[in-house]
C-alpha positions in Angstrom: -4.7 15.4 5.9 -7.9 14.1 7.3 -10.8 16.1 8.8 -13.5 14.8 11.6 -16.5 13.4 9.8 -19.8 11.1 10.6 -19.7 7.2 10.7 -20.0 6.8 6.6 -23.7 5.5 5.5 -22.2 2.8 3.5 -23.1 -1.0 3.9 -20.0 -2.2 2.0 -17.8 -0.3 4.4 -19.5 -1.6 7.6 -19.8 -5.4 5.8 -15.8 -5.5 5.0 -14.1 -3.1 7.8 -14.8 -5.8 10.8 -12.9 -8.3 8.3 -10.3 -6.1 8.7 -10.4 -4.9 12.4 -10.1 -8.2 13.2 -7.4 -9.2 10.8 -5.2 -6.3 12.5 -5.7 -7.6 15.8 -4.2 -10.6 14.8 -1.2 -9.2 13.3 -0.6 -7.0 16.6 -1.2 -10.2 18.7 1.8 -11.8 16.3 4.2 -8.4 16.4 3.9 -8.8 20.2 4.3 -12.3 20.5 7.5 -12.0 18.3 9.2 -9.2 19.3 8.8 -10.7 23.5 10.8 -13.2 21.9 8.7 -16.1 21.6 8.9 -19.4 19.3 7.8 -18.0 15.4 7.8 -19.7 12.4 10.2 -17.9 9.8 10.4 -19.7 6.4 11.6 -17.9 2.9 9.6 -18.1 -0.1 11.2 -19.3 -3.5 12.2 -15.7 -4.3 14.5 -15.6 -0.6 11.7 -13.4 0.4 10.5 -14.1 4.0 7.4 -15.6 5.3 5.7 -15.9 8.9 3.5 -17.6 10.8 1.8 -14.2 10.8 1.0 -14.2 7.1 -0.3 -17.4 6.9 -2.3 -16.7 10.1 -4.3 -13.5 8.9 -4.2 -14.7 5.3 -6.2 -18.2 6.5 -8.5 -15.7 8.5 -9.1 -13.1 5.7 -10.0 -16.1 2.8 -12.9 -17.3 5.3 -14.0 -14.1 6.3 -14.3 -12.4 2.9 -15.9 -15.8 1.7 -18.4 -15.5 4.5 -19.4 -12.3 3.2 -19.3 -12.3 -0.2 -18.6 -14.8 -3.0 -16.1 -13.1 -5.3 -12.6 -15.2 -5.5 -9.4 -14.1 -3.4 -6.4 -13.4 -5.0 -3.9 -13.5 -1.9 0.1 -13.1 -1.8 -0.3 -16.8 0.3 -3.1 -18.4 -1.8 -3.7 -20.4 -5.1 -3.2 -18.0 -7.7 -4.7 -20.8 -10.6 -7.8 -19.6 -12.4 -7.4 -15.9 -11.7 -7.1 -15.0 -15.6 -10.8 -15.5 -15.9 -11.8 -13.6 -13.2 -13.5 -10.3 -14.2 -14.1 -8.9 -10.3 -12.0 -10.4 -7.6 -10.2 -9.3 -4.0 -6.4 -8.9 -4.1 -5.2 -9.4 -0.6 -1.5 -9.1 0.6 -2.1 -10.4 4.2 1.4 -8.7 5.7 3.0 -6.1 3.5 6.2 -5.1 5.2 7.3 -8.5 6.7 10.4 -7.1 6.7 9.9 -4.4 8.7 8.2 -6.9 10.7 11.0 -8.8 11.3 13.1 -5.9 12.1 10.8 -4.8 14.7 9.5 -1.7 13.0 5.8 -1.5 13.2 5.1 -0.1 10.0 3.8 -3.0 8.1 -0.1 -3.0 7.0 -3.0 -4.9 5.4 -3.7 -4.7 1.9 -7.1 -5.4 1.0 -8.7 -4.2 -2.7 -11.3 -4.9 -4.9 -10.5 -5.6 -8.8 -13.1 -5.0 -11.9 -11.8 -5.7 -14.8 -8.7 -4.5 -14.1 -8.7 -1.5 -12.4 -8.9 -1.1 -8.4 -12.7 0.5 -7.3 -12.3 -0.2 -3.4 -9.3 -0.4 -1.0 -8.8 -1.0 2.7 -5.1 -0.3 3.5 -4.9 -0.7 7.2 -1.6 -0.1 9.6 -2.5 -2.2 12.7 0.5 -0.8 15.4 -1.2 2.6 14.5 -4.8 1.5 14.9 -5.8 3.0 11.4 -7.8 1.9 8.2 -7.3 4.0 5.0 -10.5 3.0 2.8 -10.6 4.3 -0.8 -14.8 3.2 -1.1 -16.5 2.9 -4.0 -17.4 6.7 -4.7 -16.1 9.5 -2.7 -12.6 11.1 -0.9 -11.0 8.6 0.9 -11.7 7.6 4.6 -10.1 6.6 7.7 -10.8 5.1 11.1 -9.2 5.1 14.5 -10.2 1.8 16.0 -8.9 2.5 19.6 -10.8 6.0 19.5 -13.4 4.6 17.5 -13.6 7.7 14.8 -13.9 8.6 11.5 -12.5 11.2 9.0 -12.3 12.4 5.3 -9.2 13.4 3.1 -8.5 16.9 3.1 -6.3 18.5 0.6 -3.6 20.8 2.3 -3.9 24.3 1.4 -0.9 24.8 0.3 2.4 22.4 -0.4 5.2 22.0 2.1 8.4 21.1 1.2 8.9 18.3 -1.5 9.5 14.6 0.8 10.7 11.4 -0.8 9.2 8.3 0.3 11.9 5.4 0.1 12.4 2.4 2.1 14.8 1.6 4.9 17.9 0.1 2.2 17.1 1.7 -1.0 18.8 5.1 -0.8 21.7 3.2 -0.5 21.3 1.7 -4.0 22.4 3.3 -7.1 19.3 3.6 -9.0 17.7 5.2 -6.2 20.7 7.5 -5.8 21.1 9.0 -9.2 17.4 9.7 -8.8 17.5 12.0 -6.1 20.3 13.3 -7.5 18.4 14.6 -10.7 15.6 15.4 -8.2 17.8 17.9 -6.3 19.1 19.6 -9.5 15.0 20.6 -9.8 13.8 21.0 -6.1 15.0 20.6 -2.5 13.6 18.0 -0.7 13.8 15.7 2.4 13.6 11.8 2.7 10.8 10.2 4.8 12.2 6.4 5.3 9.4 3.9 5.8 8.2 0.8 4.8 6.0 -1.1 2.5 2.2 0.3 1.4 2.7 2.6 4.9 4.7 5.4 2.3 0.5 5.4 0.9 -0.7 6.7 3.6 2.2 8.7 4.4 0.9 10.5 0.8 -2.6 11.1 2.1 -1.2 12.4 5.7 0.9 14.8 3.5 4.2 13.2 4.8 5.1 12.0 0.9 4.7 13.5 -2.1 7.3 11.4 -4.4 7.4 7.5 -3.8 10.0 6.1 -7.0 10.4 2.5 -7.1 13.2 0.7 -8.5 12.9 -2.7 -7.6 10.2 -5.0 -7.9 6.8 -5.1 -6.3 3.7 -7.7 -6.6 0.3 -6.6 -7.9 -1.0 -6.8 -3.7 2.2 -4.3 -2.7 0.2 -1.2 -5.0 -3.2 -2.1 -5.6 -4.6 -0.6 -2.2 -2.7 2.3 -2.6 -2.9 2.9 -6.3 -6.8 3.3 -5.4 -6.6 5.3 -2.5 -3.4 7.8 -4.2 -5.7 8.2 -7.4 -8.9 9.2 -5.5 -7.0 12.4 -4.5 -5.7 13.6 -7.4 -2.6 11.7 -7.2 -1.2 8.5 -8.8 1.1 5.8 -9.5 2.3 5.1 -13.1 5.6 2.9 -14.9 8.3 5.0 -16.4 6.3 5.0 -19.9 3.5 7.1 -17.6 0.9 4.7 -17.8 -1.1 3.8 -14.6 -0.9 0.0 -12.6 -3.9 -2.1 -14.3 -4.5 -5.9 -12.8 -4.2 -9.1 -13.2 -4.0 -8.6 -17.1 -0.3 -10.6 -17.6 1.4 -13.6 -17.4 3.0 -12.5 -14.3 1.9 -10.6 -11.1 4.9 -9.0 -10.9 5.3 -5.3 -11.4 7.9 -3.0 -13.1 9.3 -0.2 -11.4 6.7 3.3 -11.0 6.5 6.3 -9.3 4.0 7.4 -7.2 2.7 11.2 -6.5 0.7 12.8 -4.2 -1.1 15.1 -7.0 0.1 16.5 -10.8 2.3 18.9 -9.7 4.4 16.3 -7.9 3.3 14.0 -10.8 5.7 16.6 -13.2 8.6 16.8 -10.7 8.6 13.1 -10.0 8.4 12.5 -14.0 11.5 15.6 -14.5 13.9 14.0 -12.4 13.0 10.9 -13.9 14.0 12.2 -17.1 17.3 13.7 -15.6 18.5 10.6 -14.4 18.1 8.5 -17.7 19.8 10.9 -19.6 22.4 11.9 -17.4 25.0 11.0 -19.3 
């Protein structure tokens, strides 16, 4: 949860978050313009994975701005990805995460923006343009977040006490069998519900107390958790592989990830990691 607080005294924040502002109204000015109907690029990537005039759109917009303000490289989902093993501090950008749920017309697609040393994430901005809202993990400190059409600010809150356990999963996956035998073993330890959403939004949904448990079984790119890998950590929560190691960056071959699961803080970290252990030997 997030509590009223004062505009943060923090020259980073105020240098990046216009980047950003700007970058989400774009992506609204795209939503609208596609779901009135209107002519829209749609391509697919090698993987069969769509692409939109959109991405390349905010992605062109973020490289420049970012450049014009600082002088670290860009790692981007729709960039050149050559070179990167020799960079020690870089920004990781996924310029539309959730193009998917774009596509489908459901507005819960965001911004990934984050800020890699070495390779561990120090600063995120995770922003949800339809909902007007930046999530920023800064470089010391509880997490932040900022209304842009009310023009405010406020600071994570831990919830006094726990509600009942919710799953974060996307729209398709409870259908698949990974994901179902998972909540299966999760039920033989706990009730829960099932919050259905999309992309880096089930982060947030963890620091509005909406999630608790976010498993993943099918793959990801180092821009889908970075942002929120930051801002989940930062409250006591965090995301790790089934061996129970934390996300580090741009350390492989590949930028693709392995499956994880995410929690909200270590008492969901030990529920998350039971049924996880349930499930694999269920048999």
């Amino acid at each position: 949860m997030f509590i009223t607080t004062q505009v943060p005294n923090d020259a980073f924040i105020q240098q990046i978050l216009p980047c950003v502002l700007q970058a989400c109204a774009m992506l609204r000015e795209e939503y609208q313009h596609y779901c009135a109907g209107g002519a829209f690029d749609i391509n697919k990537k090698s993987d069969d994975s769509p692409v939109t005039q959109a991405d390349f759109r905010v992605n062109q917009y973020l490289t420049e701005a970012l450049q014009a303000v600082s002088d670290l490289p860009l790692l981007s989902e729709e960039g050149d990805k050559t070179g990167r093993q020799a960079w020690q501090k870089f920004w990781l950008l996924d310029p539309l995460d959730g193009t998917k749920e774009f596509l489908h017309q459901r507005p819960q697609f965001t911004i990934n923006l984050s800020l890699i040393e070495g390779h561990h994430t120090i600063f995120a901005m995770l922003a949800v343009p339809e909902d007007y809202s930046v999530y920023i993990c800064p470089l010391q400190g509880l997490p932040l977040k900022y209304d842009a059409k009310i023009q405010t600010w406020s600071q994570y809150q831990a919830p006094a006490v726990n509600q009942a356990i919710q799953v974060g999963l996307s729209q398709s996956s409870q259908q698949k069998a990974q994901y179902l035998d998972y909540l299966v073993a999760l039920e033989q330890i706990t009730p829960y519900s099932i919050f259905k959403s999309g992309s880096a939004y089930k982060f947030c949904m963890m620091l509005e107390d909406k999630v608790d448990i976010y498993p993943r079984f099918h793959p990801t790119c180092e821009w889908d958790t970075s942002a929120g890998q930051c801002l989940i950590e930062r409250i006591g929560g965090g995301l790790i592989d089934f061996q129970g190691r934390p996300f580090m960056y741009n350390q492989r071959q590949t930028l693709l990830n392995g499956g994880f699961l995410a929690y909200r803080n270590l008492e969901m970290k030990q529920l998350a990691l039971q049924a996880l252990e349930r499930m694999v030997h269920k048999d």
